[in-house]
N, C-alpha and C positions, 0 to 999 in steps of 0.2 A: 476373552471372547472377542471377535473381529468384529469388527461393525462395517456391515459393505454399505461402502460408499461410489457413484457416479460423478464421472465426469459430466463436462456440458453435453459433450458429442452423445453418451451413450443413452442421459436421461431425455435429449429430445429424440433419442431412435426410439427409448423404450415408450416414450409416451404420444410419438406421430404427433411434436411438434419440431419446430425449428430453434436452432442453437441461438438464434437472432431474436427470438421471442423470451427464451430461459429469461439472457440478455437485459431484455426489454422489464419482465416481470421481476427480475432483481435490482434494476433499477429503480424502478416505483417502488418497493419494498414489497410486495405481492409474494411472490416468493427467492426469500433472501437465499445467494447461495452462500457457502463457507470458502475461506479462500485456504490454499493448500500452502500450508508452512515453509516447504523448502521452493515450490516455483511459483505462487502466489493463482495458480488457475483457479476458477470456480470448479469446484465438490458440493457434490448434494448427497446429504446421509437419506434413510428411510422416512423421517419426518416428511421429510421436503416430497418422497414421491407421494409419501400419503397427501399430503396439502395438494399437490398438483393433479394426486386423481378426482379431489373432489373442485379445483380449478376447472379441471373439463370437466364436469358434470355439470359445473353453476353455468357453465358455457352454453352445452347446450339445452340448456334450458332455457338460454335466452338472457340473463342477469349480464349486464355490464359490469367491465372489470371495477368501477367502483363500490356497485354493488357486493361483490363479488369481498372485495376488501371489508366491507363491514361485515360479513357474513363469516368470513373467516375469526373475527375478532371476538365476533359470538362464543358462548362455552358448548362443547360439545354434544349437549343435549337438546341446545338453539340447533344448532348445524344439522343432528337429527331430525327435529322436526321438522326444515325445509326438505331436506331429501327426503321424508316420509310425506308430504305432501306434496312434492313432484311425482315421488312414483304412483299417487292417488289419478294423478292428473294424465302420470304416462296410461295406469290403467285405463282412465275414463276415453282417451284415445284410443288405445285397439281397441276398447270392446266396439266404438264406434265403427270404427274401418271394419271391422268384423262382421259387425253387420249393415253394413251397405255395400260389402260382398256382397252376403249371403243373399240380402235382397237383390242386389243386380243379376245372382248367378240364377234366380228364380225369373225374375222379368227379364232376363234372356231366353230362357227355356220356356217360358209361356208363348212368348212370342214367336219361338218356332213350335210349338203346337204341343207342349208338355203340359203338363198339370197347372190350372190356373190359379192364379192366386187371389184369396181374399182382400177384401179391400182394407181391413185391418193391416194384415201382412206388407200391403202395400206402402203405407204410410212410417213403419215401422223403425226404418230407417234415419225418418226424420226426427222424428220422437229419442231417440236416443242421442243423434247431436245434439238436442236442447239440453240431455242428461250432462253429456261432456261439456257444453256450455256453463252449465249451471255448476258444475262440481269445480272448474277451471276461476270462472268469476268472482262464485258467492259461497263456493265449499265449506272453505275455513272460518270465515265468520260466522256462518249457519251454524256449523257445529260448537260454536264457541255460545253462541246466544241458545240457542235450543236441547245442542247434544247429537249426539250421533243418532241415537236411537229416534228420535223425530226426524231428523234431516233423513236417512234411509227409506222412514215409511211413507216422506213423502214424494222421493225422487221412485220411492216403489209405484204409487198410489199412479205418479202420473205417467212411468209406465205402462202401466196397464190401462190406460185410458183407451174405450172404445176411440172407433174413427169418427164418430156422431159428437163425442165429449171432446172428442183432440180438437174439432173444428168446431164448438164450440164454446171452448177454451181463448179461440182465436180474434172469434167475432168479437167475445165479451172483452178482451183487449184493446184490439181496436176501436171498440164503441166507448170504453174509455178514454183511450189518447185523444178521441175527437172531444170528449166532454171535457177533458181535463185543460185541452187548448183553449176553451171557450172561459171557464173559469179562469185560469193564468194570465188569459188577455184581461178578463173585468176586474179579476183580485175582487171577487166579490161570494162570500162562503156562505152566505145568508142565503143562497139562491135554491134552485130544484135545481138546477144542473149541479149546483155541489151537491147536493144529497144523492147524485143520478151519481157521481163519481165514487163517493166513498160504496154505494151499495153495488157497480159496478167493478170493484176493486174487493169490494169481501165477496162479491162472485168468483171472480178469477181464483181469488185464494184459496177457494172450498172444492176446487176441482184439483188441489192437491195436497190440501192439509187435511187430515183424517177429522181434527177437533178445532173448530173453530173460537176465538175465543177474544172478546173487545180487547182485553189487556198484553195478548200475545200480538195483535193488530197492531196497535198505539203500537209495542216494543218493535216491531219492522218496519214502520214510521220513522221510529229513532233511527234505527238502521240507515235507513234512505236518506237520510239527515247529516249522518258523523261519516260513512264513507262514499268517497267521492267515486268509485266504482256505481255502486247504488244510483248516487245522484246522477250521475249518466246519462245511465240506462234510459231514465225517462225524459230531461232536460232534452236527449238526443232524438227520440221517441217522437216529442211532440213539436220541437224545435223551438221551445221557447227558455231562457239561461234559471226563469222560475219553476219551470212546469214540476219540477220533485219538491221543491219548498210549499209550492201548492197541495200538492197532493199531502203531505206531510200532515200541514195544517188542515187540511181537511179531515184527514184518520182523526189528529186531536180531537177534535170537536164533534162527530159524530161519532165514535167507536166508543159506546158505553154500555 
C-alpha cells in the first residue's frame, strides 16, 4: 500500500498556508515534518494534514498557537469536544446574523411603507445576541452544572420573553448593579440593601429559569465564584474588583 505523502510546497498550496509557516510550525514542534531519506526535505504523511486541518480550525476560532499545542496533546475525544463546542458557538452566530437580517430586511420594508412590525419583532434581534452571548460565555459550564436540558429551556424561556418582560428583565438588572455597588462599597450584608440585592437577583433569575430553587441559587453563586469569566461579568458591571465576591456572599446567606 502507498502512503501519499507532501512536500512543503504542495501541503502549504493544499492548505492556503505559506511554506515559511509549515517551516515555522515544525520548528516549534506544532506540526513536526518527516525528513526524506535520500535529500533530507520536509514530507508530510496524512497524519500531518489531519493535525493541520484541525491547526486552522483552533485558528479561526481565535486559540493561539500555544493553545493550540495543548489542545493537540489532548486525546481525541478532548479535541472532539472543542470542535463540538465551537460549532455550538458557530451555530449560535448565524442564527444571530440570521436574524438581524431578517429583522433589518423588515424595518427596511416598514419604512418604506410595507407591513409594520410588532414591537415584539422589533426587539427580536436583540434578544437573540444575548442568546449567542450567553451560549459563547457561559454554555459549557451551564451545561456542565445544570445539563443540557435546563440550559435549553432556559435560553428557550428567555426567548420568548414578551417586549414588556425583556425590558423588564433590564430594569431589574440594573437596579441591581446600582444596589450591589452600594453594598461592595459598605461590605456590609446585614443591611436592606443586601436583602434588595439577593431578592433583585432571584428576580432577574425567574424571568429565565422555569424552577426556581435557594440551592440551585447558592450553586450559581459557586459559579460566579470559581470562574473568572462569571466574576467579570459583574466586577466589570458595577466597576468595583469585589462587586461578584459580594454578590456571592450575599446569595449564601440569604438563599434558603
Amino acid at each position: 500500500m502507498v502512503t501519499m505523502t507532501y512536500s512543503i510546497q504542495q501541503l502549504a498550496q493544499l492548505a492556503g498556508v505559506s511554506p515559511r509557516t509549515l517551516r515555522y510550525y515544525d520548528q516549534i514542534d506544532l506540526l513536526p515534518a518527516q525528513r526524506n531519506p535520500v535529500n533530507g526535505y520536509r514530507e508530510y504523511h496524512v497524519e500531518a494534514v489531519d493535525q493541520l486541518q484541525l491547526i486552522r480550525y483552533f485558528q479561526e476560532f481565535g486559540f493561539s498557537l500555544a493553545q493550540i499545542q495543548t489542545l493537540l496533546a489532548q486525546s481525541p475525544a478532548e479535541q472532539t469536544a472543542a470542535l463540538t463546542a465551537q460549532r455550538r458557538q458557530l451555530i449560535a452566530n448565524r442564527d444571530h446574523l440570521t436574524t438581524l437580517l431578517n429583522t433589518l430586511d423588515r424595518t427596511l420594508a416598514a419604512r418604506n411603507g410595507g407591513p409594520k412590525m410588532t414591537d415584539t419583532e422589533k426587539f427580536a434581534a436583540f434578544k437573540q445576541q444575548q442568546l449567542t452571548q450567553n451560549e459563547q460565555e457561559f454554555g459549557e459550564e451551564s451545561r456542565k452544572r445544570y445539563g443540557q436540558t435546563e440550559f435549553t429551556a432556559s435560553q428557550k424561556k428567555f426567548a420568548g420573553l414578551t417586549e414588556a418582560d425583556y425590558q423588564a428583565m433590564q430594569t431589574t438588572e440594573e437596579k441591581l448593579v446600582t444596589k450591589l455597588k452600594a453594598v461592595a462599597t459598605t461590605s456590609d450584608l446585614t443591611s436592606n440593601t443586601a436583602r434588595e440585592v439577593y431578592d433583585l437577583h432571584r428576580q432577574w433569575l425567574c424571568f429565565t429559569w422555569n424552577n426556581y430553587s435557594a440551592e440551585a441559587h447558592r450553586g450559581l453563586a459557586q459559579m460566579y465564584l470559581n470562574d473568572d469569566r462569571f466574576a467579570r461579568y459583574y466586577n466589570d458591571r458595577v466597576g468595583l474588583a469585589n462587586a461578584t465576591e459580594t454578590l456571592v456572599a450575599i446569595i449564601q446567606r440569604y438563599a434558603h
